[in-house]
C-alpha positions in Angstrom: 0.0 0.0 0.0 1.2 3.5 -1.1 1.9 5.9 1.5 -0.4 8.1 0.7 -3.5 5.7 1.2 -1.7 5.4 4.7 -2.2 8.4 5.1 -5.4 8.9 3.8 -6.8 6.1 6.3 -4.7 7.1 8.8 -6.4 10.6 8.9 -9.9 8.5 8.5 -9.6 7.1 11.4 -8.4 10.2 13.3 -11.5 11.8 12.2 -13.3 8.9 13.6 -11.6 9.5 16.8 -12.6 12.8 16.7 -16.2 12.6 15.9 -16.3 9.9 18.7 -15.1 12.4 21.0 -16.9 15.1 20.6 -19.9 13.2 20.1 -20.0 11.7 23.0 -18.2 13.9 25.3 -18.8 17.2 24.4 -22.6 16.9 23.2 -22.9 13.8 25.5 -24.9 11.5 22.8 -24.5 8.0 24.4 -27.4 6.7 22.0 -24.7 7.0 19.2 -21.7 5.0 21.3 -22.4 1.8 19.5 -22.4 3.4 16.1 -18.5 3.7 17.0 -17.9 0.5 18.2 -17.2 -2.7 16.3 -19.3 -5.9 17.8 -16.1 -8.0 19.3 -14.1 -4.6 20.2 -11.6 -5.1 23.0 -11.0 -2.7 26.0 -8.3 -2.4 28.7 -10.0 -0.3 30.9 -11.7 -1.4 34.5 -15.0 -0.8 32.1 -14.8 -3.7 29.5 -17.5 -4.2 27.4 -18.5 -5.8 23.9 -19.5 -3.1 21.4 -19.1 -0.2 23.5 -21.6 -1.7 26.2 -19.7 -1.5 29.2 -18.2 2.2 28.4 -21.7 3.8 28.3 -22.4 2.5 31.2 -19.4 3.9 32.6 -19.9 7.3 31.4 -23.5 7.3 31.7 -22.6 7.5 35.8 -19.9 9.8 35.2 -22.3 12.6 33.0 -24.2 11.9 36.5 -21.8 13.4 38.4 -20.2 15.7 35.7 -22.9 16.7 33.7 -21.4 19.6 32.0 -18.4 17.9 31.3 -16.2 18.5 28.1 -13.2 17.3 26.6 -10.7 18.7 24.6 -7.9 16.9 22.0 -4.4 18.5 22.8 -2.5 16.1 20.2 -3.8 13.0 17.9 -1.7 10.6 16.1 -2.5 7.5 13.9 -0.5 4.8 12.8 -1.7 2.2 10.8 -4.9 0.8 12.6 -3.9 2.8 15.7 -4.5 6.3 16.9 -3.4 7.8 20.3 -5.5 10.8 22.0 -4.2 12.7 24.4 -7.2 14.4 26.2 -7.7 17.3 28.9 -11.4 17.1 30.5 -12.9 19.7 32.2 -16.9 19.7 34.7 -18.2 20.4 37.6 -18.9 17.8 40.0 -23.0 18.0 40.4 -23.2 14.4 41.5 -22.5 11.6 43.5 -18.4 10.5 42.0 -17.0 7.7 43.8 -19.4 7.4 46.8 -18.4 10.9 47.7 -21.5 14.0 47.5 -21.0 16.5 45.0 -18.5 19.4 45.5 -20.5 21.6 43.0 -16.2 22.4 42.5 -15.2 22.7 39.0 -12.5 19.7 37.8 -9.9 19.3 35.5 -7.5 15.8 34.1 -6.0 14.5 31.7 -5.5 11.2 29.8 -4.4 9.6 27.2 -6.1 7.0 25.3 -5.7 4.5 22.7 -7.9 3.3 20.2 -7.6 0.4 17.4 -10.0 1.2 14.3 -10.5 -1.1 12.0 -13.1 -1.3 9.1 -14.3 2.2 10.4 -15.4 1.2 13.7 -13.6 0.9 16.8 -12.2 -2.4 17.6 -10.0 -1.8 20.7 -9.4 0.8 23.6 -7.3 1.2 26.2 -6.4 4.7 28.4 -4.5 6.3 31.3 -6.8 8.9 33.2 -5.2 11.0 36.2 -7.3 9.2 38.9 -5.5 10.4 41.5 -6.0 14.1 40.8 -9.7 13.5 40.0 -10.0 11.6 42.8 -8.4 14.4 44.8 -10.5 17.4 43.7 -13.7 15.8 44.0 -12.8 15.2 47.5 -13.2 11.4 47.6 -8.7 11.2 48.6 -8.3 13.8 50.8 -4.6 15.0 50.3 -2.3 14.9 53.5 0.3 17.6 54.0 3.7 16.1 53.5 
């Protein structure tokens, strides 16, 4: 293959991963996650799910607590079948998050995620979220002086 097809469905599936993201994250339209995922896709995160199934459920709870919550693409790279995202979020904490109350405190982190598209759906992801910092300004791991 040329390297301009490459190219070309390298930049296919970054606009995938785009539309994916804002779709869902920024206009929060969960009745379209399975139009992004492929039947037998694989995920390495604690929310595993065929076809997308166990990520909406995921994020379902977390619109609960963040309703307003948005993300924004600070770089994107494909190669081949893969394309990595890395991702600042931003909400306010409305909701219950981790067993702790709301905060009503506005929250920021960052990730970076990793997605496998094949045939124009999504067939793998896997992704690093600061947990720790989330967890810390929604109050449910109190930080400790040092």
């Amino acid at each position: 293959m040329s390297s301009s097809k490459w190219n070309s469905q390298e930049d296919k599936n970054k606009n995938i991963i785009r539309s994916y993201i804002d779709e869902i994250f920024n206009k929060h339209n969960l009745s379209s996650i399975e139009r992004y995922f492929g039947g037998t896709s694989i995920q390495g995160s604690p929310q595993a799910g065929k076809g997308g199934v166990g990520s909406k459920q995921f994020i379902e709870e977390f619109f609960k607590a963040f309703p307003d919550w948005r993300a924004t693409i600070e770089h994107i790279i494909a190669e081949n079948d893969l394309v990595v995202v890395f991702l600042n979020g931003s909400g306010t904490h409305k909701g219950e998050f981790n067993g702790r109350p709301p905060t009503n405190k506005p929250v920021k982190i960052s990730s970076a995620e990793l997605y496998k598209v094949e045939n124009d759906r999504i067939t793998g992801h896997w992704y690093v979220m600061d947990q720790l910092n989330l967890l810390k300004q929604t109050a449910a791991l109190l930080s400790e002086p040092v």
